[in-house]
PLY file of the C-alpha trace (Angstrom):
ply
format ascii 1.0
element vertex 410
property float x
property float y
property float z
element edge 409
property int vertex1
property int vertex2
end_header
134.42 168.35 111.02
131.69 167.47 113.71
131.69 168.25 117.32
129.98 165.32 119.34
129.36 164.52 123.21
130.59 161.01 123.62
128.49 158.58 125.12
129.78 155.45 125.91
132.82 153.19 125.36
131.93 150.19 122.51
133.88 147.05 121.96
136.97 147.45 120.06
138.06 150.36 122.48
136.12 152.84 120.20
133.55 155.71 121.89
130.05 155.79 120.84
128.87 159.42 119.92
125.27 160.44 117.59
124.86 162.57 114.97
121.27 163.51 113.73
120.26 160.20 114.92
123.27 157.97 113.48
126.08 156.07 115.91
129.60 157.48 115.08
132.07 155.33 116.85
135.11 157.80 117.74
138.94 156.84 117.96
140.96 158.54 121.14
137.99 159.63 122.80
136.49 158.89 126.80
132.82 159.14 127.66
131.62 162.03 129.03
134.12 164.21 126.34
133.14 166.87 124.08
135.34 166.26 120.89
135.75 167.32 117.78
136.35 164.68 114.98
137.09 164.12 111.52
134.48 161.08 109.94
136.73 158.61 107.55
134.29 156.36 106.80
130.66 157.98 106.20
129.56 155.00 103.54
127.29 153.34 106.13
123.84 154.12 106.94
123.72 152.56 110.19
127.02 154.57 111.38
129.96 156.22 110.76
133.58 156.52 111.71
135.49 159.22 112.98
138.94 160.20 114.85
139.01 162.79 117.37
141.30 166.03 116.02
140.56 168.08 119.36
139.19 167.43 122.55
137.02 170.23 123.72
136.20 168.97 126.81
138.23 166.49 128.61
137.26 163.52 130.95
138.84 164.32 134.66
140.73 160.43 133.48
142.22 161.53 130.37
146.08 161.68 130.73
148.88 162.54 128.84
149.44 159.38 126.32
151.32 157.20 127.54
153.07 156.56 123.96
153.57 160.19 122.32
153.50 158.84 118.66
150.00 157.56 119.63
148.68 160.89 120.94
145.78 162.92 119.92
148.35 165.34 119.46
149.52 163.63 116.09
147.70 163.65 113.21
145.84 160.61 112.86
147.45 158.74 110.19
150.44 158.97 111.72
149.29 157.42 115.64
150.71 154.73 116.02
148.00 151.89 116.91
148.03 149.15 119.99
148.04 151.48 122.91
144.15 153.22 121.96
143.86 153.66 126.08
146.72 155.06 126.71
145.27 158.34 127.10
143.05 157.04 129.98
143.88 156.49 133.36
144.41 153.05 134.63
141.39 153.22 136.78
139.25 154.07 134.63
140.54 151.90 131.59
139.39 148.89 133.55
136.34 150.21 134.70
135.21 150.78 131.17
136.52 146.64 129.96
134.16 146.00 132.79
131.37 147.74 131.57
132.24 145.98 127.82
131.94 142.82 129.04
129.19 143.12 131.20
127.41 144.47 127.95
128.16 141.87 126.33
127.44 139.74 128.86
123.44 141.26 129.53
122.75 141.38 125.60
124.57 138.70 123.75
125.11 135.50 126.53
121.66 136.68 128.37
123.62 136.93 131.75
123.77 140.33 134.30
126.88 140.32 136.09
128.44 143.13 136.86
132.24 142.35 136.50
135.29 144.27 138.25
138.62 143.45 135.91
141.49 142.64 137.71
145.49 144.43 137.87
147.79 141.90 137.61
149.72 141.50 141.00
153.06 143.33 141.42
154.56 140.79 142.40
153.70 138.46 139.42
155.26 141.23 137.28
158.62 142.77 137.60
159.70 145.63 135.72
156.16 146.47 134.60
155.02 149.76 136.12
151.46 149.18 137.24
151.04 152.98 137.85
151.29 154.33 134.05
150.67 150.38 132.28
153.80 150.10 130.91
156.60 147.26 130.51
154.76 144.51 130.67
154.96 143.26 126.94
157.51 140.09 126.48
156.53 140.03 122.66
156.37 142.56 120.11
156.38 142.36 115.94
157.26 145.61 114.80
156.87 145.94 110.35
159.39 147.19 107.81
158.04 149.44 105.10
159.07 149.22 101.60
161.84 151.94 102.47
163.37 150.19 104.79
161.63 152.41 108.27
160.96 150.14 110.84
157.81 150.52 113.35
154.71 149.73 114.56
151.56 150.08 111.96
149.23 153.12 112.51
145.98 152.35 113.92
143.42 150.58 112.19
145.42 150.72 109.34
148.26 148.49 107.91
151.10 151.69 107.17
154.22 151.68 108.97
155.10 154.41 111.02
158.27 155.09 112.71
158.08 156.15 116.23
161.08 156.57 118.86
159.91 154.34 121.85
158.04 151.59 122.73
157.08 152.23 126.19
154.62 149.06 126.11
157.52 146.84 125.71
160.01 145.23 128.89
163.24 147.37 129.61
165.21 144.71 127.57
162.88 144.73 124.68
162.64 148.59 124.10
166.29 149.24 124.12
166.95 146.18 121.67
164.26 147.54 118.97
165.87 148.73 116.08
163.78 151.91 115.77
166.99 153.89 113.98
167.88 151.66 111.52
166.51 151.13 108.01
165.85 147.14 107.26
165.70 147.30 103.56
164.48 143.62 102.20
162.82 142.92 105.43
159.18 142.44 106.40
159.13 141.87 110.17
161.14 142.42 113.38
160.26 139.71 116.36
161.28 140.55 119.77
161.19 138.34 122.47
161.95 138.60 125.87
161.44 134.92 127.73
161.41 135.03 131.52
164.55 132.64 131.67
167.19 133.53 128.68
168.28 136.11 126.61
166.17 138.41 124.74
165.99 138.12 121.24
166.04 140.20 117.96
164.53 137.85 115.09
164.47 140.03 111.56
161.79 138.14 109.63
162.21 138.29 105.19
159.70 136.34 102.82
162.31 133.77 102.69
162.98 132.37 105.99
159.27 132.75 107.39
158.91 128.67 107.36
162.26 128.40 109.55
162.15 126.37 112.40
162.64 128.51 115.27
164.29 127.63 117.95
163.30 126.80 121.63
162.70 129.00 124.66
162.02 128.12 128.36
159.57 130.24 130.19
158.97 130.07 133.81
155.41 129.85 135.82
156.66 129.98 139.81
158.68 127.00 140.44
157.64 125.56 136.79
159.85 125.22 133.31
157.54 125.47 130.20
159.36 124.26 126.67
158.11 126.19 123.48
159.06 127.65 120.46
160.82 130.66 120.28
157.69 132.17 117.87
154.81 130.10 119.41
152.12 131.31 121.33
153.15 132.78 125.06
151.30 135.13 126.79
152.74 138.15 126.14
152.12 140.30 129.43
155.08 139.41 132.07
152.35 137.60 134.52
149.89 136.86 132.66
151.24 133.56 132.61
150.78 133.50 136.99
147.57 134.89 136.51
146.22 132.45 134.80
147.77 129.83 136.18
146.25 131.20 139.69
143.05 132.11 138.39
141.97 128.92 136.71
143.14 126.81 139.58
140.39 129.45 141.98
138.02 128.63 139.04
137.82 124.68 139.12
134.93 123.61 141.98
137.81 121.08 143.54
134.25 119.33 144.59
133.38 118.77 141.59
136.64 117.61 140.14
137.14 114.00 139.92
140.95 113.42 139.11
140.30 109.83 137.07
137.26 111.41 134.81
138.27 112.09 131.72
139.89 115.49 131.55
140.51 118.01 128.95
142.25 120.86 128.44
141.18 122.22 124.70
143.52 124.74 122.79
146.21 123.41 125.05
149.21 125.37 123.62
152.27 123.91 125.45
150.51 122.54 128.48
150.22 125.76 130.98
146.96 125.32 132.14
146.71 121.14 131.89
149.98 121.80 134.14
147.44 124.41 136.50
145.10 121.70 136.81
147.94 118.82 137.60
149.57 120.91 140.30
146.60 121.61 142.29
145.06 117.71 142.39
148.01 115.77 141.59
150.03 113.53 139.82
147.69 111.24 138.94
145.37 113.60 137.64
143.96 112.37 134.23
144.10 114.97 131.64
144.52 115.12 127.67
145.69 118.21 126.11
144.34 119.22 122.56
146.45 121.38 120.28
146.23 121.71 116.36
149.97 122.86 116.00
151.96 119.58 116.49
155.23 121.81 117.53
153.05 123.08 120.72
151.44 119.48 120.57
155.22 118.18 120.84
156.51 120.40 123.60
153.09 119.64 126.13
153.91 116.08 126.36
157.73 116.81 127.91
155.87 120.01 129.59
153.72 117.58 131.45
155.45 114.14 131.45
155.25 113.94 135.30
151.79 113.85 135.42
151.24 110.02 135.11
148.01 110.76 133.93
148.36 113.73 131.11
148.63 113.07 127.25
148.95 115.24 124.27
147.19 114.90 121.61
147.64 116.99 118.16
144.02 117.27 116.34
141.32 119.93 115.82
139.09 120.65 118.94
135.75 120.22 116.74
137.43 116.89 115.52
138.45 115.55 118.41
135.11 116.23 120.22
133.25 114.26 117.36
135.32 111.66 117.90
134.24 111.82 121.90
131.02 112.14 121.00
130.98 108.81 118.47
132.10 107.01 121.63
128.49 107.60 123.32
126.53 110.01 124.91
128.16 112.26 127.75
131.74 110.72 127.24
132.74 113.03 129.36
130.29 112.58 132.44
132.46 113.89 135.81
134.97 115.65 133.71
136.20 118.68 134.26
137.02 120.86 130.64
139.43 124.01 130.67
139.50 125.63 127.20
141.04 128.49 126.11
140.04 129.46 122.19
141.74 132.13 120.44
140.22 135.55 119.86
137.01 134.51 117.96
136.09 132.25 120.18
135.23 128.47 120.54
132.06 129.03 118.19
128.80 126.89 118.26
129.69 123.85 117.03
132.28 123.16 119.42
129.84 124.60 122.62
127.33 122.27 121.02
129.53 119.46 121.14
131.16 120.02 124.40
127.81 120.16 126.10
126.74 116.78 124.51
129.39 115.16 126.06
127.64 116.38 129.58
131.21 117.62 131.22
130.34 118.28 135.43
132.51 121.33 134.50
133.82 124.34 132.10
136.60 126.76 132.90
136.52 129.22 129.79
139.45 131.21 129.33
138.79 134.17 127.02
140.58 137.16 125.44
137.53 138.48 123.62
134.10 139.63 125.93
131.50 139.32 122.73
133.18 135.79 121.56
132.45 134.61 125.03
129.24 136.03 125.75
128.29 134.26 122.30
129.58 131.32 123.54
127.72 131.71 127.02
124.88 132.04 125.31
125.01 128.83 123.09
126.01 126.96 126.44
122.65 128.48 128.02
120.78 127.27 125.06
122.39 123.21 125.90
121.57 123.24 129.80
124.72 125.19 130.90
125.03 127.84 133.03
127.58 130.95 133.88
128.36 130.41 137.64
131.30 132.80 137.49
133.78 134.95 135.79
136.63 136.99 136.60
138.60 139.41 134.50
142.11 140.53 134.12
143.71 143.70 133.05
146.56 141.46 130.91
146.78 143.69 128.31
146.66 147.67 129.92
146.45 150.59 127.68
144.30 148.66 125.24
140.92 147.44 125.00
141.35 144.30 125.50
140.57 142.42 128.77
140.92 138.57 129.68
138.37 136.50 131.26
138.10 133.18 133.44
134.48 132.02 133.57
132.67 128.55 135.03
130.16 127.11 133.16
127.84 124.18 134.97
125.00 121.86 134.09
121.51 123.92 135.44
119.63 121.62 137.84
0 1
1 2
2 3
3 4
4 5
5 6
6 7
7 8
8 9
9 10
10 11
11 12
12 13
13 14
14 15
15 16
16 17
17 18
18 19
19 20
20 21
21 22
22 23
23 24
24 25
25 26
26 27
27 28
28 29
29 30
30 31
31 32
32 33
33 34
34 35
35 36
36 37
37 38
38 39
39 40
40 41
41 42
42 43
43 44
44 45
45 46
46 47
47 48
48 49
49 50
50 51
51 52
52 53
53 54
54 55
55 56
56 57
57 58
58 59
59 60
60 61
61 62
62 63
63 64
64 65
65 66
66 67
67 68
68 69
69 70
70 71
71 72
72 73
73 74
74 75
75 76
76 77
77 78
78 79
79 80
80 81
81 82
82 83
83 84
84 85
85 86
86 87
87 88
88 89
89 90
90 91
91 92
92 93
93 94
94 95
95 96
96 97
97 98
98 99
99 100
100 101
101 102
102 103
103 104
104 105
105 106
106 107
107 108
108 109
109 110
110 111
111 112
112 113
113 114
114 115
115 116
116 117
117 118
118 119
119 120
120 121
121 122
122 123
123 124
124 125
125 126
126 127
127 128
128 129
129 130
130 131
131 132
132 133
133 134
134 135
135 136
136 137
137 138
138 139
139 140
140 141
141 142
142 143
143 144
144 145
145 146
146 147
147 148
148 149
149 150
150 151
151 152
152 153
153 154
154 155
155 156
156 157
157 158
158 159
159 160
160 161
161 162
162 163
163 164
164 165
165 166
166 167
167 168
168 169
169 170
170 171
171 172
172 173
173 174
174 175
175 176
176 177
177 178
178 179
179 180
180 181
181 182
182 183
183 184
184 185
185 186
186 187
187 188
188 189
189 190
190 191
191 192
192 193
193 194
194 195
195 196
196 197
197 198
198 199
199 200
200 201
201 202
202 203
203 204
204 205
205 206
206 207
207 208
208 209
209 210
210 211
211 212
212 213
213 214
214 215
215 216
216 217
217 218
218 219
219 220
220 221
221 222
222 223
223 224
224 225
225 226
226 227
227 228
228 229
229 230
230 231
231 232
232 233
233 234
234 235
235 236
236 237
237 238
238 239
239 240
240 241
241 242
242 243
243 244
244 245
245 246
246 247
247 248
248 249
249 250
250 251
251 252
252 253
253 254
254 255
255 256
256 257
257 258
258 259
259 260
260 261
261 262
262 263
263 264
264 265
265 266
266 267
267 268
268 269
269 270
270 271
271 272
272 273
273 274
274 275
275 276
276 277
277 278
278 279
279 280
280 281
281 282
282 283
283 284
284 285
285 286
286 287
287 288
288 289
289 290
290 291
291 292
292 293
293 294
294 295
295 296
296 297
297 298
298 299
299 300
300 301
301 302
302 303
303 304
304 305
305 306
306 307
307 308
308 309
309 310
310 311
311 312
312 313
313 314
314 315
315 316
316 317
317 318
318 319
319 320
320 321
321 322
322 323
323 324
324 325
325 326
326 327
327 328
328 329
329 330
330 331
331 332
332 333
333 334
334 335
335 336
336 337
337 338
338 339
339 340
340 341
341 342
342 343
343 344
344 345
345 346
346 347
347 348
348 349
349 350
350 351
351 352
352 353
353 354
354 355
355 356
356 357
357 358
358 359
359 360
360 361
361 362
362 363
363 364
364 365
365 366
366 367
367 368
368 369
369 370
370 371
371 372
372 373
373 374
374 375
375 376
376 377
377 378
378 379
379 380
380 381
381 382
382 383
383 384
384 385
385 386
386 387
387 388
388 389
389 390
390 391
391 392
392 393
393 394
394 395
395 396
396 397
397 398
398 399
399 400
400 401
401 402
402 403
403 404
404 405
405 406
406 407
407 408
408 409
């Protein structure tokens, strides 16, 4: 056992604490605590890990856990994992994503901005309760041990652990979860909560994991969006809204010519080509890139009154080659929204996408170091961060989502 003064928060929603010299990054801890921890992973030179066993000194933020069975108060392989901020007040939670990503910001994408992340609006989210973080998850995969026990895996770890609520979860979603029953032969529980239907209970077995699922319709304001039941959604009830609304604020309507050639990369089922469509028009030219031809499938009906949209299924780092074969800056006057998954669009599709010389980039990212990378390969090809925003869409955790816009510098 050590006893450590934490220091700051890290990426990941760890703490940062020292010992003799050496980082130890510190589960369940705030900065500014005195804790004592037990290290489970000491094999490093360069640092350790540890989980806090007592705190000895406690931030003025740190609350009761929102999610008992992920308290400090349990031993630690038996917390269950995906709420590590629920012990922090919701204040402070996003001050310290802000301070992550404007770390990562300052040291990786060679940008100071000091960033201020976002609640979601109330009214963009009913039945979540803003105060305490909770309700707002529409999707949840809970795993089935060997035994049978159904729950949530323990953090950083892949052990099932049962646990008697799920206080993360919409009203219709916690009291469907089958927390009391055993699921012998079972790997998986789905549930699913769309904004317009029934909520759903989908037990998953080796067997049936290739099944065609069916369809769901989810709402965005005044908007139906098609999908498959298990395709990607955002999964906090307005996150959807958000950024719908956010994007929308983030395109320089100046600068956005609605007959260039437009793209929306990592389209999913069209939400954001739809953002764009709604707030210039009809005739608003826009392709949609998705590598799952299901999602692929579902954005062409999603956006079939927008004369001007396609979908196309392909790769983004194919289809941009095939963009840039067509000449240098194919996309001159365009305006690109993209919105990679966690790791990030990576260089060679920043390298690409700044060849093609778009007037435009609206980034959309759930990871802050994947997108200061990013920022920083789009520095390095004559593109510049001109702003970013950043939404609490995912409260008790670490995470944070960002909408940045990325411009030619003159």
């Amino acid at each position: 056992m050590l006893e450590l003064d934490v220091e700051r928060i890290a990426h990941g929603g760890v703490a940062v604490a020292r010992h003799d010299g050496r980082v130890v990054f510190v589960a369940d801890a705030i900065p500014g605590e005195r804790v004592r921890v037990q290290v489970t992973d000491a094999g490093r030179d360069r640092f350790w890990r540890a989980e806090t066993i007592e705190v000895l000194t406690a931030s003025p933020d740190r609350r009761e856990h929102v999610w008992p069975e992920a308290s400090v108060d349990r031993a630690p392989e038996r917390r269950a994992g995906g709420a590590e901020f629920g012990h922090i007040g919701m204040a402070r939670q996003r001050a310290l994503k802000g301070e992550v990503l404007a770390d990562a910001l300052a040291r990786m994408g060679g940008v100071d901005r000091r960033v201020e992340v976002e609640p979601v609006e109330d009214a963009l989210a009913p039945g979540v309760d803003a105060d305490a973080g909770t309700g707002w998850r529409t999707r949840v995969r809970l795993h089935v041990a060997p035994d049978g026990t159904v729950g949530p895996y323990a953090a950083r770890s892949h052990r099932v652990v049962p646990v008697g609520s799920l206080p993360l979860a919409s009203a219709e979603l916690a009291a469907l979860a089958p927390l009391d029953r055993a699921l012998a032969g079972a790997d998986a529980v789905d549930l699913v909560a769309p904004s317009d239907g029934d909520p759903a209970l989908v037990v998953r077995t080796p067997e049936d994991r290739d099944e065609d699922s069916p369809t769901i319709t989810e709402r965005v304001g005044d908007r139906s969006f098609t999908l498959q039941r298990d395709g990607f959604w955002q999964v906090h009830r307005g996150a959807a809204a958000t950024l719908t609304a956010a994007v929308r604020a983030a395109v320089d309507a100046d600068a956005f010519d609605p007959a260039a050639d437009n793209q929306d990369l990592y389209g999913g089922v069209g939400l954001l080509a739809a953002a764009l469509g709604d707030r210039f028009g009809v005739a608003t030219r826009i392709t949609s890139v998705e590598a799952d031809p299901r999602a692929t499938e579902h954005a062409g009906a999603n956006l079939a009154e927008w004369v001007g949209a396609r979908a196309v299924t392909d790769r983004v780092d194919r289809h941009l080659e095939r963009l840039v074969d067509r000449g240098e800056r194919a996309l001159r006057g365009a305006t690109v929204v993209l919105d990679p998954p966690r790791s990030g669009a990576g260089r060679a599709v920043v390298e690409r996408l700044a060849a093609l010389g778009p007037e435009q980039v609206v980034y959309v990212a759930c990871d802050p170091v994947a997108l200061a990378r990013d920022v920083a390969t789009f520095r390095a090809h004559g593109y510049g961060l001109e702003t970013v925003r950043a939404f609490d869409l995912f409260p008790n955790t670490h995470h944070v989502e960002a909408v940045a816009r990325l411009r030619a510098i003159v």
